[in-house]
C-alpha positions as CSV (number, residue, x, y, z in Angstrom):
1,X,-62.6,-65.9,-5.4
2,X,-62.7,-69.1,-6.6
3,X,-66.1,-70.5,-9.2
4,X,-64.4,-73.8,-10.0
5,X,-67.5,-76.5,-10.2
6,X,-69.9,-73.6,-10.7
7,X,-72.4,-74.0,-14.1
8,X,-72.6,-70.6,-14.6
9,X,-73.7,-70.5,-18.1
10,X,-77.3,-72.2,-16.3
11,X,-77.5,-69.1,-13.9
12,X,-81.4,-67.8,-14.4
13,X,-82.5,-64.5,-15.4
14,X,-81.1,-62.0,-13.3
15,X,-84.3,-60.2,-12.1
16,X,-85.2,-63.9,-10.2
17,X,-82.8,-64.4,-7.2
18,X,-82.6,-60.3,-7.0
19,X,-86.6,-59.8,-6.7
20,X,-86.3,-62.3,-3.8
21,X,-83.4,-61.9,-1.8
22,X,-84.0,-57.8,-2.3
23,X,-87.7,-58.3,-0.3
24,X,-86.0,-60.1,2.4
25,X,-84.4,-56.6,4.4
26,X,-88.1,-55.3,3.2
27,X,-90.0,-57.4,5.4
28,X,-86.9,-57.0,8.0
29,X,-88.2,-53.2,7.9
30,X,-92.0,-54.5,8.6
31,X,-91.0,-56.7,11.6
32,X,-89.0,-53.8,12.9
33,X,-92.0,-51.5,12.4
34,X,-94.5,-54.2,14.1
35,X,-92.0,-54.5,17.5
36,X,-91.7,-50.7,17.6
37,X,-95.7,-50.4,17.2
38,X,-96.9,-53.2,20.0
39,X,-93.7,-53.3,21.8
40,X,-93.8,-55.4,25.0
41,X,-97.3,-56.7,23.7
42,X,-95.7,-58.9,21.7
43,X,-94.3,-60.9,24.3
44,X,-97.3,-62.1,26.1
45,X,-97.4,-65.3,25.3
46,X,-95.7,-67.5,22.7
47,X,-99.3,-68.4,21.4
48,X,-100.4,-64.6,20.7
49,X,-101.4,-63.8,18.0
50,X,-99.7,-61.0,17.5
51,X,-96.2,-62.8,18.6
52,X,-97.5,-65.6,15.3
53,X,-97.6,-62.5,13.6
54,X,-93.9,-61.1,14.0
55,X,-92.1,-64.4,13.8
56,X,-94.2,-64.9,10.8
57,X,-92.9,-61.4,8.9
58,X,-88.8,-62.7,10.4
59,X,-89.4,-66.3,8.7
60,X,-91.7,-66.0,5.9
61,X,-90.7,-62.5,4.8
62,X,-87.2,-62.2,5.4
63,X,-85.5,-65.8,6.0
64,X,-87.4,-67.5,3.1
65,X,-87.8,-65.0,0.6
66,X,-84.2,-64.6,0.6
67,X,-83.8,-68.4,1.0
68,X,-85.9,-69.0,-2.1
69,X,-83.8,-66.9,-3.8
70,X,-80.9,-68.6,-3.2
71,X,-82.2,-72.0,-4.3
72,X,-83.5,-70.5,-7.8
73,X,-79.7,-69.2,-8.5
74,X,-77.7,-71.7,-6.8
75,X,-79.7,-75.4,-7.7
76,X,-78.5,-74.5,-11.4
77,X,-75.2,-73.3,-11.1
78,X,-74.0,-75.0,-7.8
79,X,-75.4,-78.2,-8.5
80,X,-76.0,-78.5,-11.9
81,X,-79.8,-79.0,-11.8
82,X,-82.5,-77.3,-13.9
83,X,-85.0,-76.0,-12.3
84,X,-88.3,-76.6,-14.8
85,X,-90.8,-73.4,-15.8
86,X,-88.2,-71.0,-14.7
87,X,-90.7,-68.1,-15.6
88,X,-93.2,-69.2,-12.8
89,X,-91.1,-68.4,-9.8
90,X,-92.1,-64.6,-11.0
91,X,-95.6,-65.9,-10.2
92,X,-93.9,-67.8,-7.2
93,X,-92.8,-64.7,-6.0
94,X,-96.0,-61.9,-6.3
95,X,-98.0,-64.4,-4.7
96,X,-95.8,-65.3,-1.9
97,X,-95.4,-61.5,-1.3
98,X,-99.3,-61.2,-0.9
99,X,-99.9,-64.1,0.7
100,X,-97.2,-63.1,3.2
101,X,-98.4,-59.8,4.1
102,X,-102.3,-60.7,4.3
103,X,-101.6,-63.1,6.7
104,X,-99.7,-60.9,8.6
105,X,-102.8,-58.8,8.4
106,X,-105.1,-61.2,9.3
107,X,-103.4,-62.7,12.6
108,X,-102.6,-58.7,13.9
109,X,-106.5,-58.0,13.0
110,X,-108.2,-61.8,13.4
111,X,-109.7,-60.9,10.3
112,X,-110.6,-65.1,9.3
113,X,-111.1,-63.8,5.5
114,X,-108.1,-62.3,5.5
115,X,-106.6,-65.8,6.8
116,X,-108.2,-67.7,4.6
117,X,-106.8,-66.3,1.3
118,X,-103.9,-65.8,2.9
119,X,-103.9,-70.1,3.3
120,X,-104.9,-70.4,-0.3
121,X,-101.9,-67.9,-1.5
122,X,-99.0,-69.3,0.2
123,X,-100.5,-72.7,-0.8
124,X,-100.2,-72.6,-4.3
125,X,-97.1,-70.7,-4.0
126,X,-95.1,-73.0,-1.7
127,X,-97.0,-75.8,-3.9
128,X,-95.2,-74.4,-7.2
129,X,-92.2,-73.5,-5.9
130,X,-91.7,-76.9,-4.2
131,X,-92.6,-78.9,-7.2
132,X,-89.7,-76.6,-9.6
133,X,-87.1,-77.3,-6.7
134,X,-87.6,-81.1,-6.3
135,X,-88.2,-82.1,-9.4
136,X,-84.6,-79.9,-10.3
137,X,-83.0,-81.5,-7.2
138,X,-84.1,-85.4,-7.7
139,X,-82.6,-85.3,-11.1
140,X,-79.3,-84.3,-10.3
141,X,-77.3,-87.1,-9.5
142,X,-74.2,-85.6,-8.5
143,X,-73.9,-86.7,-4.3
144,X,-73.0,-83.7,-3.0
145,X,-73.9,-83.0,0.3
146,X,-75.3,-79.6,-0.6
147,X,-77.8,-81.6,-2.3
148,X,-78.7,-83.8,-0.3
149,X,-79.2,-80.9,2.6
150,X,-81.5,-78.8,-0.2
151,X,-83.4,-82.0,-0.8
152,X,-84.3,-82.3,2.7
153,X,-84.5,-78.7,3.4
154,X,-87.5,-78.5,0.8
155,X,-89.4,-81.8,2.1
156,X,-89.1,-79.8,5.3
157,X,-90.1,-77.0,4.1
158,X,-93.7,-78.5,2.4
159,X,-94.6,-80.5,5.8
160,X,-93.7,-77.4,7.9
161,X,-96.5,-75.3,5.1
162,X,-98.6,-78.4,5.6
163,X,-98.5,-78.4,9.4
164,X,-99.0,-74.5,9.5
165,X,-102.0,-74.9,7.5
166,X,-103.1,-77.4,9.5
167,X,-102.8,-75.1,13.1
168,X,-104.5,-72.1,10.9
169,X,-107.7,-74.2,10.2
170,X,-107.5,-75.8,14.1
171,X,-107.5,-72.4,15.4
172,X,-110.9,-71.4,13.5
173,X,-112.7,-74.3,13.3
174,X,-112.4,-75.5,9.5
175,X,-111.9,-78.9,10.0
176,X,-111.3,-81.7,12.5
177,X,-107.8,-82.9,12.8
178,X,-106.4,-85.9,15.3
179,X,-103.4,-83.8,16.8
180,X,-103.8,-81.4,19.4
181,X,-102.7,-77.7,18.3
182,X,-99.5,-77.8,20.8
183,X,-98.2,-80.9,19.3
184,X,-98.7,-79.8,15.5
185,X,-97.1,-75.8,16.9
186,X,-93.7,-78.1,17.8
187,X,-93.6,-80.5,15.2
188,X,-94.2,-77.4,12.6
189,X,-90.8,-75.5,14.4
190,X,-88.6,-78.4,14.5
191,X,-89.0,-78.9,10.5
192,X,-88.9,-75.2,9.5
193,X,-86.5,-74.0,11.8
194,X,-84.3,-77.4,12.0
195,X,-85.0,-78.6,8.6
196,X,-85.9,-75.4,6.3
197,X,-83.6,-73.2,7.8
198,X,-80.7,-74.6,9.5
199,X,-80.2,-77.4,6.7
200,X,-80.2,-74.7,4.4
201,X,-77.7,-72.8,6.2
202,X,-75.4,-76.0,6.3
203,X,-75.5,-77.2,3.3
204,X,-74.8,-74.3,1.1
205,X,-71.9,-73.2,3.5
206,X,-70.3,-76.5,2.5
207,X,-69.7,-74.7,-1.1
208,X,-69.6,-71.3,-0.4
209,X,-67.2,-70.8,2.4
210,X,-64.2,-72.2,0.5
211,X,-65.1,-70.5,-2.3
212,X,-66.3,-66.9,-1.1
213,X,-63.5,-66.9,1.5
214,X,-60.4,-69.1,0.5
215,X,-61.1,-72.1,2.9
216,X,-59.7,-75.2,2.6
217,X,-62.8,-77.5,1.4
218,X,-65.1,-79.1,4.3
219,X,-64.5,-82.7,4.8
220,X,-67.3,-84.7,3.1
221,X,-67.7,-87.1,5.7
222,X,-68.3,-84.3,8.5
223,X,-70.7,-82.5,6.4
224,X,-72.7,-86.0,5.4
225,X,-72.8,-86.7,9.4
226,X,-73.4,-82.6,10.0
227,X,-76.6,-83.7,7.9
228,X,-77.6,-86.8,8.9
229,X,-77.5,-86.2,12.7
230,X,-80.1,-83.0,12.0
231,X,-82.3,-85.6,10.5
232,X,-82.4,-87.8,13.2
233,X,-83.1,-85.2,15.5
234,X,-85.8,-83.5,12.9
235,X,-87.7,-87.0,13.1
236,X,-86.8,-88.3,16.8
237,X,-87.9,-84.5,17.8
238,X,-91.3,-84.7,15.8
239,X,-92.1,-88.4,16.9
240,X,-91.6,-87.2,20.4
241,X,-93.9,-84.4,20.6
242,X,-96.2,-86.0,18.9
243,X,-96.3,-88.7,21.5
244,X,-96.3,-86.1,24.2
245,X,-93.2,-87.3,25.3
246,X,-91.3,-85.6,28.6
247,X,-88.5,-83.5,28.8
248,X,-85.8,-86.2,29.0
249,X,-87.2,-88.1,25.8
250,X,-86.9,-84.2,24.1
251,X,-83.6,-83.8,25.1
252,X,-82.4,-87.1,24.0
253,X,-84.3,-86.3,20.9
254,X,-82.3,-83.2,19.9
255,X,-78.7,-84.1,21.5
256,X,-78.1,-85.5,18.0
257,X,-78.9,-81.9,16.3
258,X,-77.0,-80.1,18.9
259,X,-73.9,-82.1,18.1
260,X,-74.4,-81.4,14.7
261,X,-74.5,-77.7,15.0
262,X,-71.4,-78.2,17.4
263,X,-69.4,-79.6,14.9
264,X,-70.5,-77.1,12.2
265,X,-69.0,-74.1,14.1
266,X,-66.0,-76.0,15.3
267,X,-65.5,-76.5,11.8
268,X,-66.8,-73.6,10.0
269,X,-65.1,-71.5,12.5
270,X,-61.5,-73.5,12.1
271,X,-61.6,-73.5,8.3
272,X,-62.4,-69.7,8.8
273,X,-59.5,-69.2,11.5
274,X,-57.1,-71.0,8.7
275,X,-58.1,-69.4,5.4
276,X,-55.9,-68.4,2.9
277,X,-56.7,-64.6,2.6
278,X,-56.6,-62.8,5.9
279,X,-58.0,-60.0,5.1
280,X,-62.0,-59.4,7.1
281,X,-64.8,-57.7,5.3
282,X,-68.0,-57.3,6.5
283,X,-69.8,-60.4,5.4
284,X,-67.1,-62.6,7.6
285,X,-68.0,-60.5,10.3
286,X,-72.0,-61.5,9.8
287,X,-70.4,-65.2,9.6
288,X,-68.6,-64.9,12.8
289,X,-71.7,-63.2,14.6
290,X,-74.0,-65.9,13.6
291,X,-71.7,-68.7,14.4
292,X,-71.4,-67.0,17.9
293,X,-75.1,-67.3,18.5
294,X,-75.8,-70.5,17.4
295,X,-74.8,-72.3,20.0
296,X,-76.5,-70.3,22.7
297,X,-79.6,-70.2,21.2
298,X,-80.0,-74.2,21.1
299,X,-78.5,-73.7,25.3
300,X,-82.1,-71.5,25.5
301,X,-84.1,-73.7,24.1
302,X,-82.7,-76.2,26.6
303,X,-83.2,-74.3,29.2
304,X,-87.3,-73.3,28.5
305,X,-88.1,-77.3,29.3
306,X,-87.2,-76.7,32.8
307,X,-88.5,-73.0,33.3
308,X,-92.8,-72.3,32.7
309,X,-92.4,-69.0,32.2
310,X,-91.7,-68.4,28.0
311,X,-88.4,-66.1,28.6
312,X,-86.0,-68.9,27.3
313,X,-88.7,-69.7,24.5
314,X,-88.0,-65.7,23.5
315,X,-84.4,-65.7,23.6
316,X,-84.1,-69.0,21.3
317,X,-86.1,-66.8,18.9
318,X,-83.7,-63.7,19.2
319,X,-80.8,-65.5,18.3
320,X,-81.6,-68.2,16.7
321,X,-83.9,-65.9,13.6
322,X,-81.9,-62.5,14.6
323,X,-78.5,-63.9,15.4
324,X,-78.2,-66.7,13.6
325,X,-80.3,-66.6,10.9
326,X,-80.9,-63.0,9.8
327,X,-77.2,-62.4,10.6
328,X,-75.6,-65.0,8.1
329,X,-78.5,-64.3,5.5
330,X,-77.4,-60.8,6.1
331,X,-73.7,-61.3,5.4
332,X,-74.7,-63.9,2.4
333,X,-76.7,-61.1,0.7
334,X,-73.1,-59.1,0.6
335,X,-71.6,-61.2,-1.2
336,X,-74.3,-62.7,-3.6
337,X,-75.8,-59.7,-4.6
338,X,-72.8,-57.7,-6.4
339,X,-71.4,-60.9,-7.5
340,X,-75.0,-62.1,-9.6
341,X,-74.3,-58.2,-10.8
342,X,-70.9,-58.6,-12.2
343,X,-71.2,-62.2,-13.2
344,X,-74.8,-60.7,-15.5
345,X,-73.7,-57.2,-16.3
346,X,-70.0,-57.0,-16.2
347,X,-68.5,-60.6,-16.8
348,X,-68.8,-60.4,-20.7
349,X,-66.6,-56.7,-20.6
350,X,-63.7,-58.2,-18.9
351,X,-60.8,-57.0,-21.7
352,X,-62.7,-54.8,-23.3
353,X,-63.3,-52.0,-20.6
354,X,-62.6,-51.5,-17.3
355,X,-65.0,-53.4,-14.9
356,X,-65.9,-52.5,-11.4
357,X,-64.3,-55.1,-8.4
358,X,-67.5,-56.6,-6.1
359,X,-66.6,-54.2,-3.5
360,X,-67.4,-51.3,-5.9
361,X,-71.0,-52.8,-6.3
362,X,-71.9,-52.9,-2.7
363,X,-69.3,-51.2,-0.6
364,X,-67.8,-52.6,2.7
365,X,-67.6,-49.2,4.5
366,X,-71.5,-49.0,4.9
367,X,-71.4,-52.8,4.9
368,X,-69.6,-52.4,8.1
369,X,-72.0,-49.3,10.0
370,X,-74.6,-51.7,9.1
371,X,-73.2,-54.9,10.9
372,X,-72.6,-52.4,13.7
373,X,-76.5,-51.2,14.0
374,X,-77.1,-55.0,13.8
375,X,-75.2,-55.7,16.4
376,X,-75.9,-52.7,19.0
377,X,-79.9,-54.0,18.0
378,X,-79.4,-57.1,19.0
379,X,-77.6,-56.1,22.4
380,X,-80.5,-54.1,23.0
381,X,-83.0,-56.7,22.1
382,X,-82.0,-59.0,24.3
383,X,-82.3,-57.6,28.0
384,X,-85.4,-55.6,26.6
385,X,-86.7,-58.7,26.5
386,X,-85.5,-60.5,29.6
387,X,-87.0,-57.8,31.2
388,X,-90.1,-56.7,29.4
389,X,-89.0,-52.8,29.1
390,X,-91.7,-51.7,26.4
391,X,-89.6,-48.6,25.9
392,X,-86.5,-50.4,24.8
393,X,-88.0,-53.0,22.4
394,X,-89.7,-49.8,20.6
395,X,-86.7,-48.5,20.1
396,X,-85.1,-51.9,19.6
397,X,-87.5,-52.4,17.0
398,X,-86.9,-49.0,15.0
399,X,-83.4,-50.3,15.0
400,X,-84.0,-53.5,13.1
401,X,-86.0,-51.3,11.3
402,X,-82.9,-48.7,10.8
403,X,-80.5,-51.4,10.1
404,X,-82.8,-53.6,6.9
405,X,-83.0,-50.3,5.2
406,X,-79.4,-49.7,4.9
407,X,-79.5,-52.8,3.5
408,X,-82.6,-52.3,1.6
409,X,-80.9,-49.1,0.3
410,X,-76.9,-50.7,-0.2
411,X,-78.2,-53.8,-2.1
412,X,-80.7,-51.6,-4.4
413,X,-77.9,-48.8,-5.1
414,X,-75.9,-52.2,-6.3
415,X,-78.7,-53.9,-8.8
416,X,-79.1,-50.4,-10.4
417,X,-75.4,-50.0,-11.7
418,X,-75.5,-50.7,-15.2
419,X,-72.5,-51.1,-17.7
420,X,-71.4,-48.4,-20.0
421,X,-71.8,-48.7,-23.5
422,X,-69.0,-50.1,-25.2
423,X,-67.8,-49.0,-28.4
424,X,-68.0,-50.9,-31.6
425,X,-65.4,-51.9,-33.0
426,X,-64.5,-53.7,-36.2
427,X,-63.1,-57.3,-35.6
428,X,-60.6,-59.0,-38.3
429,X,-63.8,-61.3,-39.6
430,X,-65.9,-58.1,-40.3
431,X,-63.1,-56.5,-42.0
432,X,-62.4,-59.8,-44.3
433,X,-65.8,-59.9,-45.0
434,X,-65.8,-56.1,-46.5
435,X,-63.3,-56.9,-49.2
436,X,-65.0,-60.3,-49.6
437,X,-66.0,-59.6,-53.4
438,X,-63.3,-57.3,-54.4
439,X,-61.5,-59.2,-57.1
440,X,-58.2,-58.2,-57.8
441,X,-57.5,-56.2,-61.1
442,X,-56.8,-58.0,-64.1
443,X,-53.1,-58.8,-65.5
444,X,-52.1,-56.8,-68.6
């Protein structure tokens, strides 16, 4: 595995990016409980409650806590920036977890209390954790495209918490706004999913394909255009709903962003195809899966301006957050996990005892009968919801539920391993320094 370019002597305290990305396959466990509780009730309507809900616990608990994670490690030792007040992400990340889940709680029991804090929590959270992130991000002047996707990614991410906010206080009357509740509920998915997510996706892959899997390096001019057409189509898309434009104008809108992601798989998947090492693990397997449903997932959303009915709508969700999304984050969390483990605990013992490999950390053999569960979920998902079967998407929902606690339980088994204690020993300076004021005896 290759960590040239990486400032690894800037990596944060341990305990940061681990109490983050571990909370991700938590919440995966709480939306697989919540389908397996309301089952086909939560595909009603798009605009349910209850649907808000469990997209809500996929994108807020799992895809950005384990997103957030990821910045707080990589912005200092992929990119070379400091992120300021490291100590407050701890903050960051208790009132993230509790804003989170009260909201959750609030739109399943239209409790407006409960909503309300909920607002104020994730507020001040997103607030903080924006702020660290930029100002660590604007003063690196290295122009990497990874940077440049992170910078976007988090300007995304604050006007897609603004625009949320904003729909929360429509729904209940808290104040008067201009724009209608359907345009703000598109504009607020184009910049999280398009611009929080997917930027995200893209830009750290730039790094840590070649480096996890012995890639040649992605071209810089592909990955600058891979950026810049997603930011056309983030504004274009935005401008256009907001305008109430018709389906032609959307289209046009996000043709850049599909060619974008068309040359991103082409890419990713050819640079994959031609790596150096040959050998597959698990977390190429969670690469190739996600990669696979990209592309069908922005086909969907495609497909829902022609169709009233919301079934298209429900399979962009599926495998754009479950396929896509969850899938790569999935595979990501593989190989991030044991290696902050060894780089924090083990690293330092290299010569002096006998370290474990990354695959001794987190092994691939459960690895791989948890990509399999992922993968017979998501085949079950997906008719169960073409077709509304309420029996199926209970069970479909245990499974998701099933498959983020073997992960839960793989990542947690890996954090606890600990080094042994190594054994003193007396270096050639310490030994010097004992015979230091010894003076030799004195000539007769």
């Amino acid at each position: 595995m290759k960590t040239s370019n990486l400032s690894l002597d800037q990596a944060p305290p341990e305990d940061i990016p681990f109490r983050y990305m571990i909370t991700g396959p938590s919440f995966g466990i709480l939306t697989g409980l919540l389908l397996a509780g309301f089952g086909d009730n939560m595909f009603i309507t798009s605009w349910s409650l209850d649907t808000v809900a469990l997209t809500h616990a996929i994108t807020l608990g799992w895809l950005t806590m384990i997103m957030m994670g990821a910045f707080y490690q990589m912005v200092p030792v992929l990119v070379g920036g400091q992120v300021p007040w490291i100590g407050m992400s701890r903050h960051i990340y208790h009132l993230l977890v509790v804003g989170i889940l009260v909201f959750v709680t609030g739109l399943l029991t239209w409790v407006v209390p409960l909503l309300a804090i909920a607002v104020i929590l994730l507020l001040i959270g997103f607030t903080g954790f924006s702020v660290q992130l930029l100002a660590a991000l604007f003063k690196v002047k290295a122009n990497k495209p990874v940077v440049f996707a992170m910078r976007i990614s988090v300007i995304c991410l604050i006007v897609t918490v603004i625009l949320g906010v904003l729909m929360v206080g429509l729904l209940y009357d808290w104040w008067y706004f201009p724009i209608d509740r359907a345009s703000l509920k598109y504009m607020h998915m184009t910049t999280g999913l398009l611009g929080w997510i997917s930027l995200l996706i893209f830009g750290v892959s730039f790094h840590v394909i070649p480096m996890f899997y012995l890639t040649k390096a992605f071209n810089e001019k592909i990955s600058i255009l891979i950026i810049s057409l997603v930011t056309v189509s983030i504004v274009t898309l935005s401008c256009a709903f907001l305008m109430k434009l018709d389906r032609f104008w959307l289209i046009s809108a996000g043709a850049p962003a599909t060619l974008a992601m068309l040359i991103f798989t082409w890419t990713t998947a050819k640079l994959l195809w031609q790596r150096q090492r040959k050998m597959v693990d698990t977390t190429l397997r969670f690469w190739k899966l996600g990669l696979f449903c990209l592309i069908p997932a922005v086909l969907m959303l495609s497909f829902d301006l022609f169709h009233y009915d919301e079934t298209f709508a429900y399979l962009f969700g599926i495998l754009f957050l479950l396929g896509f999304a969850m899938a790569i984050s999935n595979g990501m969390l593989y190989k991030i996990v044991p290696f902050l483990v060894w780089l924090h605990r083990f690293s330092s013992l290299v010569g002096k005892i006998k370290t474990p490999s990354m695959k001794d950390i987190v092994g691939d053999k459960p690895a791989r009968i948890q990509f399999s569960l992922f993968c017979l979920t998501l085949l079950i998902t997906i008719p169960s919801v073409i077709f509304q079967v309420d029996l199926s998407l209970r069970l479909s929902g245990l499974l998701w539920a099933g498959t983020s606690f073997m992960l839960l339980f793989q990542l947690i088994k890996g954090v606890r391993l600990q080094p042994p204690e190594v054994p003193e020993t007396v270096s050639q300076d310490d030994f010097a320094a004992m015979f230091k004021d010894l003076k030799p005896p004195a000539e007769k």
